[in-house]
C-alpha angles and dihedrals in degrees: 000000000000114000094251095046095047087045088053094045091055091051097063094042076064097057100063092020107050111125118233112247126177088244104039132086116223122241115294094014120113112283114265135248120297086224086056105056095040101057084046090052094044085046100046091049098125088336126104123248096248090056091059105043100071091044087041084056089045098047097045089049099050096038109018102176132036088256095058089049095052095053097055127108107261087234097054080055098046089044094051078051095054099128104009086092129210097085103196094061077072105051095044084049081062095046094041090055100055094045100056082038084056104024099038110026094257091300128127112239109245100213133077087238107047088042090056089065089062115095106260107009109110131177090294104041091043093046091047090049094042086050105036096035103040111004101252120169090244132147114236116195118181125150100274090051091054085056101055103042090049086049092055094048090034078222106190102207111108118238129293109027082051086069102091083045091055107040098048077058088053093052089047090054098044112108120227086224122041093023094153097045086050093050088046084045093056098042090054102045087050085048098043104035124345080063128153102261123031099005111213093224099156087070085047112127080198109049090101082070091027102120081181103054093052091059082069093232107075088157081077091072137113091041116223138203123232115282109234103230105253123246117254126222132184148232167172127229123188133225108199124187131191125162088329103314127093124220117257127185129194121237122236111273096249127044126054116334085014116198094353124132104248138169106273098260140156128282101266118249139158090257110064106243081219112195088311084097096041117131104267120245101037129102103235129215123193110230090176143259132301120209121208136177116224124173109270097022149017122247127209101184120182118223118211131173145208136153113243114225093221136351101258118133091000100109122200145050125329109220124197111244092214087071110028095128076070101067108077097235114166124257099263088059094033078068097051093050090053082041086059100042101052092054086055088045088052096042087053 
């Protein structure tokens, strides 16, 4: 099957096969907001489509244009991103937004190129914006569509070394017209059935052209090298009470969890810091350890627990207990709340 022939074929599984998302247009209707697809695309970035579509809803009804984003406090945003992960992707969305508020008039840039300047839009999210929002003949490469693609050519080279490869196959593919419904339809065909694990190839509208499906094991591709185990680091968190309320502080605005509300802990290290660091003057209990997966390393944080007699030398932000869910903390401490909680819950 020639490029132009299996892009065309894909195109018209789309037709009848695009799933319907809160920031997509279906086929044939008039492309979406810019805004739109660039706050999915931020969003979706390592992250699966039923995460983002309840923080997507949130975010376009609090702030339903660039400007109003722009305009908001970095905390309320990094707040409204508390468990989605990835926080700079945060942090770059709200600085994203105010330059193309202050350096474009509030409008989006329509090429590759000129979306690429912009904080946190990289070779993927510029070329996804360029092709979606204003039908651009640009190559969008996420992982589903790797997949795909090395599924289609069985290429034996393991990722990510394939990626050139890949990628060149990808340009290739891409269509002059109808760029943004061929990258969706990619996307979706990669997220429905050419998926990781169990690949439905028998609903393919490519497995005429499919190298991978005739070794009789699809599921092979994309070859991938070795993951090196990741290193582990420690811990303590501290659960604070005063009068009802527990002690937050707020994290520097750059470095891990920048910016976020968080339990006063430890700097985080291979060797656990044990009670050695512990705020002087408080009878500590152990509620137990949390255990949480970043990028680079693996984090294994006790969380341990006493009540201050007064405020004095806790600096920070005394939160009512009655609405911590409120306060935006990240996932990792969001654990250690709910770690807390259940053993109250138990002594009592």
């Amino acid at each position: 099957m020639a490029d132009m022939l299996l892009s065309d074929a894909l195109l018209r599984w789309y037709r009848s096969h695009a799933r319907a998302l809160p920031w997509r247009a279906q086929p044939g209707e008039a492309p979406p907001d810019a805004y739109r697809v660039w706050l999915s695309e931020i969003m979706l970035q390592q992250t699966t489509v039923a995460a983002v579509k309840p923080y997507f809803s949130a975010f376009t009804e609090r702030w339903p244009t660039v400007e109003a984003l722009a305009a908001a406090a970095n905390a309320e945003i990094m707040a409204a991103w508390a468990g989605l992960g990835y926080y700079a992707r945060a942090r770059n969305l709200h600085a994203c937004a105010r330059a193309i508020v202050s350096d474009h008039d509030g409008k989006f840039p329509e090429t590759e190129a000129e979306l690429r300047t912009l904080p946190g839009i990289g070779a993927y999210t510029g070329a996804a914006i360029a092709a979606i929002a204003f039908g651009k003949s640009a190559t969008v490469v996420d992982a589903n569509v790797e997949r795909v693609i090395a599924r289609l050519h069985a290429i034996e080279t393991p990722l990510p070394k394939a990626r050139p490869a890949i990628r060149a196959i990808a340009e290739s593919l891409t269509p002059e017209i109808h760029a943004g419904d061929f990258a969706q339809a990619m996307m979706d065909l990669g997220a429905t059935i050419c998926t990781a694990r169990n690949p439905d190839c028998q609903r393919c509208p490519l497995q005429g052209a499919c190298l991978a499906f005739r070794t009789d094991d699809p599921g092979r591709f994309p070859i991938k090298a070795p993951k090196k185990a990741k290193p582990v680091r420690r811990g303590t968190a501290y659960w604070i009470e005063r009068n009802e309320t527990v002690l937050l502080v707020r994290h520097p605005e750059r470095g891990m969890l920048g910016g976020m509300r968080a339990l006063p802990s430890t700097g985080w290290r291979e060797a656990s810091p044990g009670p050695a660091d512990a705020p002087a003057g408080i009878d500590w209990t152990r509620y137990g350890t949390v255990s949480h997966v970043f990028t680079h390393f693996a984090l294994e944080l006790e969380v341990v627990g006493g009540r201050a007699l007064t405020d004095e030398d806790h600096q920070g932000e005394w939160w009512p207990i009655a609405t911590i869910e409120e306060a935006g903390l990240p996932t990792l401490f969001a654990k250690a709340v709910a770690l807390v909680g259940a053993q109250r819950e138990n002594d009592q």
